[in-house]
N, C-alpha and C positions, 0 to 999 in steps of 0.2 A: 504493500500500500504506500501511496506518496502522498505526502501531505503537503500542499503550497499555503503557508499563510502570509498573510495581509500585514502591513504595519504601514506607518507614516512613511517610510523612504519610497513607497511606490507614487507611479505617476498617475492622472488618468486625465483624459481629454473625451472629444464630442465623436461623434460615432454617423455613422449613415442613418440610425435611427434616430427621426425626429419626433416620433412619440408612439407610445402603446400602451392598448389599454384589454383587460381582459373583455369587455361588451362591447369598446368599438373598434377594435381593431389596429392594426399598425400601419405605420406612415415611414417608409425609407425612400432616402434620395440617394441614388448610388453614383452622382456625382460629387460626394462629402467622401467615399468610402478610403482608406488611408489603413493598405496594413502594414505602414513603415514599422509601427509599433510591435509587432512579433519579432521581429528580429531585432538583435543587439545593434546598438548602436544611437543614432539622435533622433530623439523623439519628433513627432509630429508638432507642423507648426499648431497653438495655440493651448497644449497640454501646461498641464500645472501639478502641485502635488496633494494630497489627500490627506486628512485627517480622521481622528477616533473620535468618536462619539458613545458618551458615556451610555450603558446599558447593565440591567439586571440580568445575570444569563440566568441566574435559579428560574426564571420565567419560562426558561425554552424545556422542553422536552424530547428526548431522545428521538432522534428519526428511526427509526427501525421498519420500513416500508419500502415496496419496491421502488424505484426510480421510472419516471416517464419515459416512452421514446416512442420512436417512428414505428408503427408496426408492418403497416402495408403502404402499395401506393396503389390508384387507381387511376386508370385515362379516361377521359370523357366518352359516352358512349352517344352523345349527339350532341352537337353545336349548331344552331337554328338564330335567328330573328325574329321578336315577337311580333304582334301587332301592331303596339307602339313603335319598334322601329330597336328598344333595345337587343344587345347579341347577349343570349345565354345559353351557359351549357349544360349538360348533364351528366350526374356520374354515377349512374344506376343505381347508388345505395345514399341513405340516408345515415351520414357518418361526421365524426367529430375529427378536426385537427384543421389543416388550412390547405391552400393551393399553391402549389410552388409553379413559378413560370420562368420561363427561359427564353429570352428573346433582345435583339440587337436592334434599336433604333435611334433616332434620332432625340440629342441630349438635350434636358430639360422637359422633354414629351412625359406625358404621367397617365397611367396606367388603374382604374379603379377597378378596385372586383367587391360586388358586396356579395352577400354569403344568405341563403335560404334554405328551411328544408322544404318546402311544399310550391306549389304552382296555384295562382288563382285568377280565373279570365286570362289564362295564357300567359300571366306577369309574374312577375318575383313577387310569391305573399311574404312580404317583411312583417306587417301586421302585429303576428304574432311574436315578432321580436320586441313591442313594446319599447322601450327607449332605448336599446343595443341599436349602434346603427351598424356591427357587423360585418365593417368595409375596412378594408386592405388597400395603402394608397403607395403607387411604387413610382418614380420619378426617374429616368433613364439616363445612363452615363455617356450614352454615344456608342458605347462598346459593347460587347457581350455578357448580357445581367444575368445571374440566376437571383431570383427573389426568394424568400422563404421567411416569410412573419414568425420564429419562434418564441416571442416573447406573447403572442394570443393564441389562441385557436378558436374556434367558430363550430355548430351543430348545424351541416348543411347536407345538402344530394345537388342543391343546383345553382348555379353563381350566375352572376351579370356582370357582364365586362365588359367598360366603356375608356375607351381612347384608343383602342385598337385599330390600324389601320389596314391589316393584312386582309389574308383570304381565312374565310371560315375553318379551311383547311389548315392553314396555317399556324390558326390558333386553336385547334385542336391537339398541335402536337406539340405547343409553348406551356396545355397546362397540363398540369398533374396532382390529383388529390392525393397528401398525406395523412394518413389515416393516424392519430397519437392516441396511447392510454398508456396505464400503470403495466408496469412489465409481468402481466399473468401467465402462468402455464395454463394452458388448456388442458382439463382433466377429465370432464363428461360430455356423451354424447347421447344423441336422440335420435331414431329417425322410426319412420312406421310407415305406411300402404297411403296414406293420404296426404298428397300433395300439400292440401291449407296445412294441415297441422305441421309439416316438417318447415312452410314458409313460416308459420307463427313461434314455431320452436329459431329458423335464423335470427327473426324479430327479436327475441327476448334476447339473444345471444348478443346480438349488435347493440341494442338500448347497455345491455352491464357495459360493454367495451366501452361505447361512448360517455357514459356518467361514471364509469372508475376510473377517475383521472387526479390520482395523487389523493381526491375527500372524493366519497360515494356519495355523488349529485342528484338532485332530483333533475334536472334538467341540462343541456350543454350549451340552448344557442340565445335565449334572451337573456334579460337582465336580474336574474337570481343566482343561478350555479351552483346550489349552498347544500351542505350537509346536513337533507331530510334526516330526521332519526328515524320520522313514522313510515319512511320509503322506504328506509333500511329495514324497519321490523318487519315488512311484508314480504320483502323477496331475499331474507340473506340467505334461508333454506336452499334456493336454487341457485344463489349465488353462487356458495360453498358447497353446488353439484358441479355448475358448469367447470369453475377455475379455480385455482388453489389461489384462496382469497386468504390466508391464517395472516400471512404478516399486513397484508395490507390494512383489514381489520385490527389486528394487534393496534398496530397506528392509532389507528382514529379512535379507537377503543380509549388510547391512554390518552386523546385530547380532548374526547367526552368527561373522562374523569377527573380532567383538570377543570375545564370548564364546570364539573358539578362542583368539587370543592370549594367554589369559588362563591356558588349561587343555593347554600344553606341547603346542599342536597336534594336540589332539585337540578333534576336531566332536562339540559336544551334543547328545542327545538331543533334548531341546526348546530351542526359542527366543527367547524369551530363556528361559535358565536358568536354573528355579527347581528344578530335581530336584538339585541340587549340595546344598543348602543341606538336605534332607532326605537326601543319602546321610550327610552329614559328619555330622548329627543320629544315623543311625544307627551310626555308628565301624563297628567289625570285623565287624555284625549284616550290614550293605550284602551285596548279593548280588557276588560275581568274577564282574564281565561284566567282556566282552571289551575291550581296550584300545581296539580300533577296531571298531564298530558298524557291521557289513555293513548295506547298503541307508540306514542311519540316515544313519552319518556320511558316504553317500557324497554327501549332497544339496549336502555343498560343492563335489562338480564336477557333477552332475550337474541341480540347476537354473541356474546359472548358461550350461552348454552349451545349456541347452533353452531360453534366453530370447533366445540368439544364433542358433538356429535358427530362432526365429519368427520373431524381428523383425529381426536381419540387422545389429546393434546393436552394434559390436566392443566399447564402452564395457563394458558389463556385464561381458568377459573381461579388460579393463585393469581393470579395481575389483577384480573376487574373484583376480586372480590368484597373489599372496599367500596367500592363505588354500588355493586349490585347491591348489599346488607343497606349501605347507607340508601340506594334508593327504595328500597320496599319497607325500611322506618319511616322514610318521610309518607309513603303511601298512606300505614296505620298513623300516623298523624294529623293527615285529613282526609280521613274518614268522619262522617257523621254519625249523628248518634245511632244513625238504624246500620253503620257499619258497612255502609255503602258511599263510594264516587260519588260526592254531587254535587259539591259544589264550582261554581264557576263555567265557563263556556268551554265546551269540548268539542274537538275536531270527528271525533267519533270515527264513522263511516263515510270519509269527505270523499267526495266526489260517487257518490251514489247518484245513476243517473236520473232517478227520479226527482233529485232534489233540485230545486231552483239555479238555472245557467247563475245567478249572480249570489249564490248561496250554497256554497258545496258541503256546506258541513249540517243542512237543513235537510238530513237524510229522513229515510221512515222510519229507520232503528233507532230506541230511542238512547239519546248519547248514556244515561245514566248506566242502560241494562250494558252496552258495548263497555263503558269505563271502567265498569265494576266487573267483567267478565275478563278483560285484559290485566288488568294487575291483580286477580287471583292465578292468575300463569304466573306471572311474575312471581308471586308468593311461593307456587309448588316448586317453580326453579330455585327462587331461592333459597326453598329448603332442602332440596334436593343439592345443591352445592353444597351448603354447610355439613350436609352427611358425608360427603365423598372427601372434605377436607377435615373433616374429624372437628369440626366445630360446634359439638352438643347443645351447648346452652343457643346458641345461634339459632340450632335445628329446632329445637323445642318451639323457640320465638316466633321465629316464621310459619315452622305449622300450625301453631298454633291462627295467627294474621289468618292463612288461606282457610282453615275449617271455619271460623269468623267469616271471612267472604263467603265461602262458599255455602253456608247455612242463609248469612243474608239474602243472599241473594235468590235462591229458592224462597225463602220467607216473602219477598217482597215484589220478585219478580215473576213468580212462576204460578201456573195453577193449573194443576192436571197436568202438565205436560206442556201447555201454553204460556208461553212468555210475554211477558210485556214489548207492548208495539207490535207485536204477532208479524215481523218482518224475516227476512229469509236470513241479514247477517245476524240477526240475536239468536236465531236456530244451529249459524253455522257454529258459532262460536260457544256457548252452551253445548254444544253436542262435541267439538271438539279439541275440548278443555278438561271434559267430564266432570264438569257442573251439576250434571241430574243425574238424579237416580235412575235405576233401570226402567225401570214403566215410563216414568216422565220421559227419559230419554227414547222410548221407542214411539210416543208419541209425537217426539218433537219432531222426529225424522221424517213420519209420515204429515204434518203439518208443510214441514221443511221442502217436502218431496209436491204436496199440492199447494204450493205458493208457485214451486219454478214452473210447474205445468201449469198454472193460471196466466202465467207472465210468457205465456207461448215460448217457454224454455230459454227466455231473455235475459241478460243481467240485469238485477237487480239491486247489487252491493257494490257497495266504494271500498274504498285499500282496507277496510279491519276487516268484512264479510268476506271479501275476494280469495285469499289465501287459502280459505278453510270450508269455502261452501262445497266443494267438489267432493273433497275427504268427507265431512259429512253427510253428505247422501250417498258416501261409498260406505261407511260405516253403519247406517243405519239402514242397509241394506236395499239403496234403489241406488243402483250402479247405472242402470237406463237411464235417469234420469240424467244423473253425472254427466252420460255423453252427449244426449240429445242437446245438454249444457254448453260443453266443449264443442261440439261440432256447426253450432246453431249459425247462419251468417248473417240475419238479419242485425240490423241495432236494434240494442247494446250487444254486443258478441263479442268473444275473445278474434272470432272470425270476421267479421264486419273491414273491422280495418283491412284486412288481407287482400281482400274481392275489393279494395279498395288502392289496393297499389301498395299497402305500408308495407314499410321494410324496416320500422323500430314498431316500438308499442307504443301507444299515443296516451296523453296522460289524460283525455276524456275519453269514455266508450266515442263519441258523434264527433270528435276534433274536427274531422271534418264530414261534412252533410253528403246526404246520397247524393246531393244534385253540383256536388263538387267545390261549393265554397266552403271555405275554413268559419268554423264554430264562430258564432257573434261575440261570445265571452270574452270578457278583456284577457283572462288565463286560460292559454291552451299551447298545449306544445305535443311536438311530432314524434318525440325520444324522451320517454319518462318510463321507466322497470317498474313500475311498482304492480300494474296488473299480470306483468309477466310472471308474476308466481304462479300461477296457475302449470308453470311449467313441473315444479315439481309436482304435484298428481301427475302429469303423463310420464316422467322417471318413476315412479314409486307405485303406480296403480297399473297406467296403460303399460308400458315395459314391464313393470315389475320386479324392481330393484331398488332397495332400501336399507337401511341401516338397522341391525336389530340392536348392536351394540356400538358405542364410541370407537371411530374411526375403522367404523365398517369391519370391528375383528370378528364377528359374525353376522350374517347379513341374510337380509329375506329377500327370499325371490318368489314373487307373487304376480304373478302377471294374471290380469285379469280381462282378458280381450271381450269388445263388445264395440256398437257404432256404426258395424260394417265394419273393418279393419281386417286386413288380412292376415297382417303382419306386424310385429313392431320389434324395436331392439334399444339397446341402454349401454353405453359401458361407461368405464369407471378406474381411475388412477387411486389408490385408496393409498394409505400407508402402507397396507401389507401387500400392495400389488395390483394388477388390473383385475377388474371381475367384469363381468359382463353376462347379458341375457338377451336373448333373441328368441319369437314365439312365430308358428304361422300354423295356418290355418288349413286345411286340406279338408274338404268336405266337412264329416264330422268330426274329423283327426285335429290334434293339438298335440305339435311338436315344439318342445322347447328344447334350445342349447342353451347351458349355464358355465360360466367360468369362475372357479373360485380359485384366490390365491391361495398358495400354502402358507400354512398356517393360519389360515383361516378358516371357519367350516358354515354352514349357510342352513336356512331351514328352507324348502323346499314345499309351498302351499299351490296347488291345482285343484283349479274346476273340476267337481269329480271325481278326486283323487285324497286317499290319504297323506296327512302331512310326512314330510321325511325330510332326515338330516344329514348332509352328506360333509364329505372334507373335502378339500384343496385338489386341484384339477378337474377337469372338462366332460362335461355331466351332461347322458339325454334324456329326455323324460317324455311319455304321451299320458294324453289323457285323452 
């Protein structure tokens, strides 16, 4: 390792960049550009020297995260003129990083590219970028420029680029999309008989690339960028299927919990916290949200559980354990007296499509029965930690909290079987918490199971329901419904967007309308994860491949075919090795291939079939 530091005797001077910004982009003149400065020798005219600037470093925290870089590049796969008269291109995918161009003209000529993901009346819909203007501004040397904006990036598929004087052809082969994200291994895969579903499985794949970028983003191209917690708590399950996310989360993990210590044990919204410094801006204007952010704040126990499931990694629950105990105290501290979530404004089930285009969090579910139903998870994890670190008095505390939630909320919310708001995410989550008892619970399912067929097998839940309604109607035994769910293409659909051209996951079911313009909402974007969890059911249900134990040392393989599907398949870089499962269909035959690692051993459940437990290497099975 080589270490270069910094002190007073260095120089530094002006640069070909005249200014960058993360939302509007960079601005280089490459007739400033001067690398006298690399080499030994006399410096550039108008440099000077540097000085320190006094700072706290106890403030910084350990970077322990992968590094960004180039992953791919991509060439425009059409360059056209619109309507209007601007030239734009296109680069078949809806991707995050910038355009690098290459090209020799005439000096002082300047070169604009702004950056979009979607098309509207045939134009750059910026719109949706809200005050990001998203533009790249390059000024030419006379000579041979390569451009390359590293100090932004942009969430785009299609640019506009004005001052270009060539042939269309020309400037098809001047650009090229740089695809950036945090440096992932790719470790799961997906594919099965149905074309939507393996486009909707790329979708989800491409939305994590483009918002894990150094903080797990809710979005990459307008003006937020910021570290959801409550995005994170919906899809880190499938996160930590597709790519080996431990340190990256490790990361963000230890600046969530700086950011708590900070803020009397309450988890931020985003991470790192810049919405602080805008409430405090707004004094007494600030909205009463609620002290503790169901689903948001529960991502301090709930990714740190889901990264000990993957990888089976006890280190990640000795780091956040602090932070997890100190948040499930602040929980039972405000609690009410009936020992339930309620006070303050909750974001609940936001973006439930039923609720009001300018009111996302004005779901059918009602926020208390969702608040209260998320941080008794919280509670079970966090008892469930303190057992596995030998932390008794802890364990006792917290099971105690979750039998408290979990009596309340039966008491308050439940009857028969029936929950309160009688909506489809209070069903998912009650049933997939195990909240109710058995009868209530088999009630709820079939409640559960005639809400989705009321709602013509449509969504009907925002990011808390989303995650867990599929699992629940797989669990309480209507797997039909589950697919006619998954498979559905009208809106609201996981499939909707698909038959609609998306190539990320859109952070409204409708972002954009059948009749092709983008959503009227002032919030909507074309690259949001959060409803991509649905992905995990099609690894865990439709493939049938899942974790029985942390870091996959034994593991269920359950594939449950149904939809029409032919075929489907799963595999999997685990700790102890690759596993994998593939299923097809022959008439009434059901053939599965399974791979388990050694040292690993797997329980073996089929349609039809007695359970069986097998070890390490490559297993066939019919049913």
């Amino acid at each position: 390792m080589q270490i270069i530091a910094t002190d007073q005797s260095w120089a530094s001077g002006p640069s070909d960049v005249l200014a960058d910004d993360l939302y509007n982009g960079e601005s280089i003149d490459a007739r400033r550009r001067d690398l006298t400065w690399t080499s030994p020798g006399t410096l550039p005219s108008g440099w000077s020297g540097t000085r320190a600037i006094p700072f706290d470093r106890s403030r910084l925290t350990p970077y322990v995260g992968p590094p960004v870089r180039r992953q791919e590049e991509r060439a425009p796969v059409s360059i056209w003129t619109s309507p209007t008269g601007a030239t734009l291109a296109d680069f078949g995918q809806n991707l995050v990083g910038w355009i690098r161009l290459s090209l020799r003209g005439r000096a002082g000529d300047t070169i604009t590219i702004r950056h979009a993901e979607v098309l509207e009346d045939n134009e750059l819909g910026v719109r949706p970028l809200r005050t990001a203007r998203a533009t790249d501004e390059y000024t030419l040397s006379g000579e041979l420029d390569v451009f390359e904006p590293t100090f932004t990036f942009h969430g785009f598929r299609y640019a506009e680029v004005t001052g270009w004087t060539g042939t269309l052809d020309e400037l098809s082969a001047a650009l090229t999309a740089v695809v950036i994200g945090s440096q992932l291994d790719r470790i799961g895969t997906f594919a099965c008989s149905d074309p939507l579903l393996n486009q909707l499985h790329s979708n989800v794949v491409w939305s994590m690339r483009g918002n894990f970028v150094d903080v797990p983003t809710d979005c990459p191209q307008r003006d937020e960028r910021l570290g959801w917690t409550g995005d994170l708590s919906a899809f880190v399950d499938t996160a930590s299927f597709l790519y080996d996310v431990e340190s990256f989360l490790s990361d963000w993990l230890l600046d969530l919990s700086a950011e708590q210590s900070h803020a009397n044990g309450d988890v931020a919204l985003v991470v790192p916290d810049v919405l602080k410094i805008q409430m405090k801006d707004l004094g007494s204007e600030a909205p009463a949200l609620a002290p503790v952010m169901a689903l948001w704040s529960d991502a301090a126990c709930w990714v740190p559980w889901s990264l000990w499931e993957a990888y089976g990694d006890i280190t990640i629950l000795e780091q956040q354990y602090d932070s997890m105990a100190a948040y499930v105290r602040r929980v039972s501290a405000v609690l009410s007296d009936r020992d339930l979530l309620e006070a303050g404004l909750q974001l609940a089930d936001w973006l439930d499509p039923t609720a009001p285009p300018d009111a996302p969090f004005e779901a059918k579910a009602d926020p208390k029965v969702v608040a209260t139903a998320c941080v008794y998870r919280s509670a079970t994890i966090a008892a469930k930690t303190s057992v596995l670190l030998q932390r008794d008095d802890d364990a006792a505390e917290f099971l105690e909290l979750a039998a408290r939630l979990r009596t309340a909320f039966n008491a308050h919310f439940v009857d028969g079987g029936r929950v309160l708001s009688d909506a489809p995410a209070v069903y998912a989550l009650a049933i997939a918490f195990d909240l109710l008892d058995e009868d209530a619970d088999r009630v709820a399912g079939e409640r559960l199971a005639e809400l989705v067929a009321e709602s013509g097998y449509t969504i009907t839940t925002g990011f808390a329901g989303t995650p867990f309604i599929s699992g629940a109607l797989t669990k309480t035994g209507h797997l039909d419904a589950a697919y006619r769910l998954l498979l559905q293409t009208e809106n609201p659909s996981w499939l909707y967007p698909v038959t609609m051209g998306a190539t990320t996951i859109w952070e409204r079911w409708d972002s954009m309308l059948p009749d092709g313009t983008i959503n009227p909402g002032e919030m909507t974007s074309f690259n949001h994860y959060a409803f991509g969890s649905i992905a995990t059911w099609m690894h865990r249900t439709v493939a049938g491949l899942a974790p029985l134990e942390p870091g996959y040392s034994r593991i269920l393989i359950a594939p449950q075919p149904g939809g029409g599907l032919t075929w489907a398949s799963a595999a999997l870089e685990t700790p102890h090795g690759r596993t994998s499962v593939r299923w097809e269909i022959n008439g009434d035959s059901l053939t599965v291939e399974a791979e388990v690692p050694k040292g690993s051993s797997a329980v073996v459940r089929l349609p039809n079939s007695d359970e069986l437990h097998v070890g390490g290497g490559m297993h066939v099975f019919h049913s």
